[in-house]
C-alpha positions as CSV (number, residue, x, y, z in Angstrom):
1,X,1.7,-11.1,-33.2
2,X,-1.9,-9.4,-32.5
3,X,-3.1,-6.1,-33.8
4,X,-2.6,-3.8,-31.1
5,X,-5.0,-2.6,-29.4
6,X,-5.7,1.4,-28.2
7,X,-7.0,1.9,-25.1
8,X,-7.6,5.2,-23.2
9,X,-6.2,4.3,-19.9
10,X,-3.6,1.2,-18.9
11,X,-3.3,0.6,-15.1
12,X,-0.8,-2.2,-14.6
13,X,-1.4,-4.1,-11.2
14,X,-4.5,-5.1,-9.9
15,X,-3.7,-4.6,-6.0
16,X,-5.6,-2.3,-4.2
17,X,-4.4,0.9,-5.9
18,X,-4.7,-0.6,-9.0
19,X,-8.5,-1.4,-8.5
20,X,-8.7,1.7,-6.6
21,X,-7.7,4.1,-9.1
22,X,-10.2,1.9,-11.7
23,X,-13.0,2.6,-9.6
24,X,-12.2,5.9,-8.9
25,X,-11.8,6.6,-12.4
26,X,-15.5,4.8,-13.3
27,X,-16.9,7.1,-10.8
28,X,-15.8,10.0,-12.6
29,X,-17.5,8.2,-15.9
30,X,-13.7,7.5,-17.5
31,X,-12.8,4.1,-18.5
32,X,-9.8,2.1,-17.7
33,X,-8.1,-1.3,-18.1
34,X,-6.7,-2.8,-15.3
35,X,-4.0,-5.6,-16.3
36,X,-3.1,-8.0,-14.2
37,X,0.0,-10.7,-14.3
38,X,-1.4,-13.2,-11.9
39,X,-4.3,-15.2,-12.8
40,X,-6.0,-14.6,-9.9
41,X,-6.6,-11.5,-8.0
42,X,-4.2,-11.6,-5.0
43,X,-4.5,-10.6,-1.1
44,X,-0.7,-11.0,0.1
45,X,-0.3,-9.7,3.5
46,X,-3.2,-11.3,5.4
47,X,-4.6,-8.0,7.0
48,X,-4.2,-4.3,6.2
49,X,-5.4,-1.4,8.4
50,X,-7.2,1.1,7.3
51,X,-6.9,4.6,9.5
52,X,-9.4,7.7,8.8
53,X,-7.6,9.1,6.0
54,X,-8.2,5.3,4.0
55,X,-11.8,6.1,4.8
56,X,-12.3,9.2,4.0
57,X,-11.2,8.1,0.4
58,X,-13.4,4.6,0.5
59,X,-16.1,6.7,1.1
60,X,-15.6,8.9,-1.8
61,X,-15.1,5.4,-4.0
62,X,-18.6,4.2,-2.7
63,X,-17.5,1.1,-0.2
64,X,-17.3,2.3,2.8
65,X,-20.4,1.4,4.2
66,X,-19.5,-2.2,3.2
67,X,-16.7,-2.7,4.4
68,X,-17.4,-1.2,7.9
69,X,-19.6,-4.2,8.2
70,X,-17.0,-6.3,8.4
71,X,-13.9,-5.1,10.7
72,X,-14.3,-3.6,14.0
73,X,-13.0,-0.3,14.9
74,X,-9.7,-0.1,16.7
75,X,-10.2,2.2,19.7
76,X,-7.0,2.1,21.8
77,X,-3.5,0.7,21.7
78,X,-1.1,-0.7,24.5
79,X,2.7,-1.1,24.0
80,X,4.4,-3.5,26.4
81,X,7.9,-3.7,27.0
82,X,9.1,-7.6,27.1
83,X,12.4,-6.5,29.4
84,X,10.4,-4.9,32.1
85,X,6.7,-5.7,31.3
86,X,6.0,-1.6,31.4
87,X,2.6,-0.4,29.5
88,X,2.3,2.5,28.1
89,X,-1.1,3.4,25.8
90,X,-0.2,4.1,22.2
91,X,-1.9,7.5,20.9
92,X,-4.7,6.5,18.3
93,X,-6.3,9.2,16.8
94,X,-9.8,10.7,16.6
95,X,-11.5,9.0,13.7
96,X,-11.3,6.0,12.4
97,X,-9.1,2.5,12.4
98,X,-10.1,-0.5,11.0
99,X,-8.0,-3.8,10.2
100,X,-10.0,-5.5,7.2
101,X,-8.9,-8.7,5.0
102,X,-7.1,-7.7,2.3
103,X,-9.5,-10.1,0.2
104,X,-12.5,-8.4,1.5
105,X,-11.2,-5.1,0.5
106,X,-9.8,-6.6,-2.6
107,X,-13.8,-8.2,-3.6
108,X,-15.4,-4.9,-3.1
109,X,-13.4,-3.0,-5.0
110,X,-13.3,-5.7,-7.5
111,X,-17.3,-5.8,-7.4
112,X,-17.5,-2.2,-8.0
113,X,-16.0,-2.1,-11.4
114,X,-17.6,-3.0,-14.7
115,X,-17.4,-6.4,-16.1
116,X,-14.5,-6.3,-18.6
117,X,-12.4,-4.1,-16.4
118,X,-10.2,-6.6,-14.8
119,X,-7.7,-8.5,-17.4
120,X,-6.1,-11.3,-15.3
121,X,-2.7,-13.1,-17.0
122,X,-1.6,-10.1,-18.8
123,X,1.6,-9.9,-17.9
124,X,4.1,-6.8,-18.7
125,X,7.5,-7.2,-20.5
126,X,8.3,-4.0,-22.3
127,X,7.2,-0.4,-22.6
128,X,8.2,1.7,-25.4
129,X,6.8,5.5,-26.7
130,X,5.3,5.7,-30.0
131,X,7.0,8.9,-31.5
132,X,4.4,10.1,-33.1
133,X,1.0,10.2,-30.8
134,X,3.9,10.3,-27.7
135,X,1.9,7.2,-26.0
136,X,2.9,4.2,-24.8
137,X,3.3,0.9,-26.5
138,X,3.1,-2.0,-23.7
139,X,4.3,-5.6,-25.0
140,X,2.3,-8.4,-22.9
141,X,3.7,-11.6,-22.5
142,X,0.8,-13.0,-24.2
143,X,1.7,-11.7,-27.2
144,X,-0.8,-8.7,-27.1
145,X,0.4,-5.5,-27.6
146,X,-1.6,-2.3,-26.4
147,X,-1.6,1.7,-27.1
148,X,-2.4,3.3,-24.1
149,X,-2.7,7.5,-24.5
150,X,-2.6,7.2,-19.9
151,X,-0.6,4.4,-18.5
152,X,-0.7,4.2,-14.5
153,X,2.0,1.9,-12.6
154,X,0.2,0.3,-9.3
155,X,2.3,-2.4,-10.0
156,X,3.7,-2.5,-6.4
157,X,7.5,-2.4,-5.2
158,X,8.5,-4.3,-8.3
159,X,7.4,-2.0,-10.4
160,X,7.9,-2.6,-14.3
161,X,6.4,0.7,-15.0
162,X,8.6,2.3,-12.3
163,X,11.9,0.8,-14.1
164,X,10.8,2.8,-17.1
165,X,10.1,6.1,-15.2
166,X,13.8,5.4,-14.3
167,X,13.3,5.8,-10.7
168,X,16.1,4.9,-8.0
169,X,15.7,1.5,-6.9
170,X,14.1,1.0,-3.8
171,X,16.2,0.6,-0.2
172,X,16.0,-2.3,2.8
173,X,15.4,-1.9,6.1
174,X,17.6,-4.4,7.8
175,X,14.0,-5.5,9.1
176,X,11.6,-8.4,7.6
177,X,8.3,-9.3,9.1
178,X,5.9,-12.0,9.0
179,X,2.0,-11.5,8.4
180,X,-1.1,-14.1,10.0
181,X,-4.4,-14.5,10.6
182,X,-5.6,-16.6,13.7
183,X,-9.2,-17.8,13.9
184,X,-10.7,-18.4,17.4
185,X,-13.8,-20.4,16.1
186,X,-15.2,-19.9,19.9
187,X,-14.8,-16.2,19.5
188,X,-11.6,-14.3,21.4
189,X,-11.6,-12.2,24.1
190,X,-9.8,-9.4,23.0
191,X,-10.5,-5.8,23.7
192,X,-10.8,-3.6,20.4
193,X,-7.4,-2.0,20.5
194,X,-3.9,-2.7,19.4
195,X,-1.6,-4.0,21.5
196,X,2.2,-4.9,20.9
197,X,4.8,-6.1,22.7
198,X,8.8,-5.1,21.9
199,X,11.2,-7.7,22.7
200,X,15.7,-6.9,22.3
201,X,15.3,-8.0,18.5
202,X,11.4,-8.6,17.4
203,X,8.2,-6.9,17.8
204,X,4.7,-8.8,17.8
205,X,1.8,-7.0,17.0
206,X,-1.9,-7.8,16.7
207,X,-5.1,-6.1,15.5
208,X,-8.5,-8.0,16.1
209,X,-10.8,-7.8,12.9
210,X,-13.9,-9.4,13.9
211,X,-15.2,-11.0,17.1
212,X,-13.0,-14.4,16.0
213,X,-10.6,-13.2,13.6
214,X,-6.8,-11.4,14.5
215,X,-4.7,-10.0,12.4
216,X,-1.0,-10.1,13.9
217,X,2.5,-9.2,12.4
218,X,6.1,-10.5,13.4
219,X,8.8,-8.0,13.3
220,X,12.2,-9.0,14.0
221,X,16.1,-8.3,12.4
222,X,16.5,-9.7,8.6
223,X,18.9,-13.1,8.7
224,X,19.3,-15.6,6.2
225,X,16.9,-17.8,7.4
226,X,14.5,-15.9,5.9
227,X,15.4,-17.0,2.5
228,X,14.0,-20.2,2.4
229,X,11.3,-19.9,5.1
230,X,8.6,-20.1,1.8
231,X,6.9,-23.3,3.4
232,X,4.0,-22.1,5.6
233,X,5.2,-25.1,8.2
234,X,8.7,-24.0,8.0
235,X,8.1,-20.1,8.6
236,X,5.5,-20.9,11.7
237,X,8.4,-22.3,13.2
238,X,10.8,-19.9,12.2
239,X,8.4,-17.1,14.1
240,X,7.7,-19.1,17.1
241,X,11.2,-19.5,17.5
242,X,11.9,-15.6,17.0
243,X,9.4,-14.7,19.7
244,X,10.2,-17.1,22.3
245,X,10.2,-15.8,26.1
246,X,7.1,-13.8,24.6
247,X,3.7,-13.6,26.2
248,X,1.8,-17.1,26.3
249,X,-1.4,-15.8,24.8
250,X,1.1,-14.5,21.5
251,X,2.7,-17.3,21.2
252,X,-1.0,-19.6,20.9
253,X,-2.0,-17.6,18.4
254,X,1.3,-17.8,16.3
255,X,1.2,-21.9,16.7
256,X,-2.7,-21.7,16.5
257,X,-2.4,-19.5,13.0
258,X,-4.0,-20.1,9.4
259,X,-0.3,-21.4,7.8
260,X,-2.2,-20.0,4.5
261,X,-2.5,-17.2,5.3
262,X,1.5,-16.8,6.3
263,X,3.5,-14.1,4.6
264,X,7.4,-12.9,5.1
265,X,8.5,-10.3,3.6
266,X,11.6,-7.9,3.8
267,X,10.7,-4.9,4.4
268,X,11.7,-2.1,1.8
269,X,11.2,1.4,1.3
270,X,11.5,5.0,-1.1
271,X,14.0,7.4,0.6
272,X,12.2,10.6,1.7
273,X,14.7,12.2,-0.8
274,X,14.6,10.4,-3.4
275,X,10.3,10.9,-3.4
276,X,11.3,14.7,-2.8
277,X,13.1,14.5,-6.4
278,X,12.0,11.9,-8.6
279,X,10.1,12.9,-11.8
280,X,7.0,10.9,-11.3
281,X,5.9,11.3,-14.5
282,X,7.1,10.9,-18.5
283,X,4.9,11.7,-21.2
284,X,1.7,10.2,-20.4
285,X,2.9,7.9,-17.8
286,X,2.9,7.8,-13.9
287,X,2.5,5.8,-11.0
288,X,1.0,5.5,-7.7
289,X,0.8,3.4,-4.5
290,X,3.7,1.0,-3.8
291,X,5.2,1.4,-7.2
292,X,5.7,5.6,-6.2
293,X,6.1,5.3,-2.5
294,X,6.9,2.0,-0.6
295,X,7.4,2.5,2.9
296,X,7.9,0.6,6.1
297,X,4.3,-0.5,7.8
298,X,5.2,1.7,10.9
299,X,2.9,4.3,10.7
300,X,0.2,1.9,9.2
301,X,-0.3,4.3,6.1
302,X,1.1,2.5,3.1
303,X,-2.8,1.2,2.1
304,X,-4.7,4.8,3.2
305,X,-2.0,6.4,1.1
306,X,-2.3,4.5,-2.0
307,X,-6.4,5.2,-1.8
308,X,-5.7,8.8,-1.3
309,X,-3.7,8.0,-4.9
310,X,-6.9,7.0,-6.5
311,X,-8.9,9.5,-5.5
312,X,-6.5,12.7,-6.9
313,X,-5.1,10.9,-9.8
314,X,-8.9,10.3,-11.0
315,X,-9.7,13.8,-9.9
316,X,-7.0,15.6,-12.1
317,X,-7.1,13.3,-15.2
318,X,-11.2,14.3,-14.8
319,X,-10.8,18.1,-14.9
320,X,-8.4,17.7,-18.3
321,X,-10.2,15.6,-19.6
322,X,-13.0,17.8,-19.4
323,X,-10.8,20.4,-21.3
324,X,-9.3,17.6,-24.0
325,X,-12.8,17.1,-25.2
326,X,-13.6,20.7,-25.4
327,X,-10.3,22.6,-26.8
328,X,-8.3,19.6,-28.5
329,X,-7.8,17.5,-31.6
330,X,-4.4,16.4,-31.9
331,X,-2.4,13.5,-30.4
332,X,0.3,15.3,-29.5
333,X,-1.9,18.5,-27.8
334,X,-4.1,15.4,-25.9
335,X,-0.7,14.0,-24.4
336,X,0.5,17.4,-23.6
337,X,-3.0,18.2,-21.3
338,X,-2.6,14.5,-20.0
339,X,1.3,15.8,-19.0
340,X,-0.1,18.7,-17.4
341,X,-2.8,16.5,-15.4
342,X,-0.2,14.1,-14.6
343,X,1.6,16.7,-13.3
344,X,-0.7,18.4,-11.2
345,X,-1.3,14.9,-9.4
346,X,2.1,14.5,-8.7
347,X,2.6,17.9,-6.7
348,X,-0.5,17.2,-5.6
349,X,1.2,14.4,-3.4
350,X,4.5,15.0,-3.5
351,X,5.2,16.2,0.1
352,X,2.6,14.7,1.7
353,X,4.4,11.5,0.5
354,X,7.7,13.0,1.9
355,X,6.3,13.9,5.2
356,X,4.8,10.5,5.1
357,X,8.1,8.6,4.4
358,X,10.1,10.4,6.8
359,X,8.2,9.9,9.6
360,X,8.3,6.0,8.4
361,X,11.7,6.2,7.8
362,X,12.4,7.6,11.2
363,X,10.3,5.3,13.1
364,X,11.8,2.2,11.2
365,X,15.2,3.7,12.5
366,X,13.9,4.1,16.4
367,X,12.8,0.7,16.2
368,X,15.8,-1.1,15.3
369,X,17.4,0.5,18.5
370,X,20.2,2.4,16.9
371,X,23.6,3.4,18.5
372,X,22.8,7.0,21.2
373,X,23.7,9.2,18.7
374,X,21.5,8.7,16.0
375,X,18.4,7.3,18.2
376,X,19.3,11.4,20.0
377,X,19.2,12.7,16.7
378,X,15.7,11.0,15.7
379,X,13.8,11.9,18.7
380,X,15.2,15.5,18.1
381,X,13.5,15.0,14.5
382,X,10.3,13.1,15.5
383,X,9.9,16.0,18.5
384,X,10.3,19.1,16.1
385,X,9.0,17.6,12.6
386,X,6.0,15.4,14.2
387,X,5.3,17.0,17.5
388,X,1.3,15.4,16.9
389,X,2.4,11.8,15.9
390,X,-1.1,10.9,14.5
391,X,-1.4,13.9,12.6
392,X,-0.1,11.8,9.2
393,X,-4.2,10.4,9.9
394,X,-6.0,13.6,9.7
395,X,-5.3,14.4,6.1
396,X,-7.9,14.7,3.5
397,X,-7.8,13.6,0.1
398,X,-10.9,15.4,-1.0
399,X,-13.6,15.3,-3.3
400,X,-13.5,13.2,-6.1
């Protein structure tokens, strides 16, 4: 086995809040590790969209500018119903919407960090506590093993880091969806808005990025079919076939799609209550993004709310570490002013998350048409808990 190594701060999972939370930490001159199982840096999911509370944090991590270059800005949104073809605009906020490639967004934060940062093929099989500094000891597949005095899960809904937090595992809505691009190498005609159309049992939806490239999602009811639709061929199919008696123009882009770019997944989330109790945080350990608060993509916030992550987590690990350097000797006195940061992030975010996932949680119930009762009982919720349904967007995560 290899000497083990001692590094300041672990973040397992190099997704977007992984990389993130690196590059929010550099910014605040702190160094971090970002360890990755894959051996390439992933992009799962096609598109992702980005609303103004995303950029208000991409701004404070220095891409902003970048990335605006790249997307255009979402200025409308039209809900159609398939039964009776009634339109009715969808309220998009004051400020900013973007849908970018996840691999653009990926690159730049990638690009941002210092060489070294990123280590790709380390995957995680065991964490323990050293009980004598109180950090963690993280056992890599590779055969490395690491001391880490800050260890940060943004290791997505699977979560190893989560498992060791011991937090509740993570429910299903009885929902899956499928995720595309389409390419339009003539350029598409579409106007810069969202539009959607809700069928009995499936949803389309579909953002344009750039003047040739749409992002679009499939909703529709979990069945076993999904199970095996992991050929791109085979899961093209399976959508077309769950959207049939849809608009011509949705169903050409489905057939017309990148089958690489393809995704299925079934959809997941963190109960509100379960977010509204969980101890976040144990010793010197934490997480953020997926790995703290999966939710359904309803509200279009699960990205935004991961950056908004990045940006407080570095921001109160910066302040006490400011105070570790001054006041501190100790192993045991550093991990107790990590705790207290660690701390201070998580109620920091704690009911922002929970307002967050209940209005998910809510939507994710209205749209799988529930029986009168309980669709009564979530407009009366929705009506007196969200009476500004974009309001989720105009939340700032502040300086870093």
């Amino acid at each position: 086995m290899d000497e083990m190594e001692e590094i300041e701060i672990v973040i397992v999972g190099g997704g977007i809040c992984g990389l993130a939370t690196a590059l929010a930490l550099h910014r605040k001159g702190i160094k971090s590790v970002v360890l990755e199982k894959s051996e390439t840096l992933r992009s799962t999911g096609a598109g992702i969209t980005i609303r103004t509370n995303g950029w208000c944090a991409l701004h404070q991590l220095g891409v902003a500018s970048n990335l605006r270059l790249t997307a255009l800005p979402i200025q409308g949104g039209i809900d159609i119903c398939l039964a009776n073809g009634q339109q009715q605009e969808i309220s998009i906020e004051m400020g900013e919407i973007r849908c970018l490639r996840r691999s653009e967004l990926i690159t730049s934060l990638a690009e941002s960090l210092p060489p070294g940062t990123i280590h790709l093929g380390c995957q995680v099989l065991s964490i323990t506590v050293d009980p004598l500094s109180s950090y963690s000891i993280i056992q890599l597949q590779n055969g490395r093993s690491i001391k880490a005095k800050v260890l940060i899960g943004c290791d997505g809904a699977n979560s190893v880091v989560a498992d060791f937090l011991g937090l509740k595992p993570l429910k299903f809505f009885s929902l899956s969806e499928v995720r595309g691009y389409t390419e339009y190498p003539s350029g598409h005609d579409f106007k810069n808005e969202y539009n959607q159309v809700r069928g009995d049992h499936s949803m389309i939806g579909r953002i344009p990025i750039d003047n040739k490239l749409v992002y679009w999602f499939v909703t529709h009811k979990a069945n076993p079919k999904d199970v095996v639709a992991k050929d791109p061929e085979l899961l093209q199919q399976l959508t077309l076939e769950t959207i049939k008696g849809f608009p011509t123009e949705m169903l050409d882009m489905v057939k017309h799609s990148d089958r690489d770019s393809l995704s299925l997944a079934r959809l997941r989330y963190h109960a509100p209550w379960d977010i509204l109790q969980e101890s976040f945080r144990k010793g010197t350990v934490t997480v953020a993004g997926d790995a703290m608060h999966v939710m359904g993509p309803f509200l279009a916030q699960g990205g935004s709310a991961a950056l908004e992550d990045a940006i407080i987590l570095a921001r109160c690990l910066a302040q006490k570490r400011h105070e570790i350097d001054i006041k501190t000797n100790g192993s045991q006195v550093i991990a107790h002013k990590i705790g207290e940061a660690l701390d201070k992030y998580v109620k920091e975010r704690r009911m922002r998350l929970v307002r967050l996932s209940t209005q998910t949680y809510l939507t994710g119930l209205l749209i799988k048409k529930p029986p009168l009762l309980v669709r009564f009982v979530c407009n009366i919720l929705m009506t007196v808990l969200f009476s500004d349904p974009t309001a989720h967007s105009h939340y700032g995560c502040g300086r870093l």
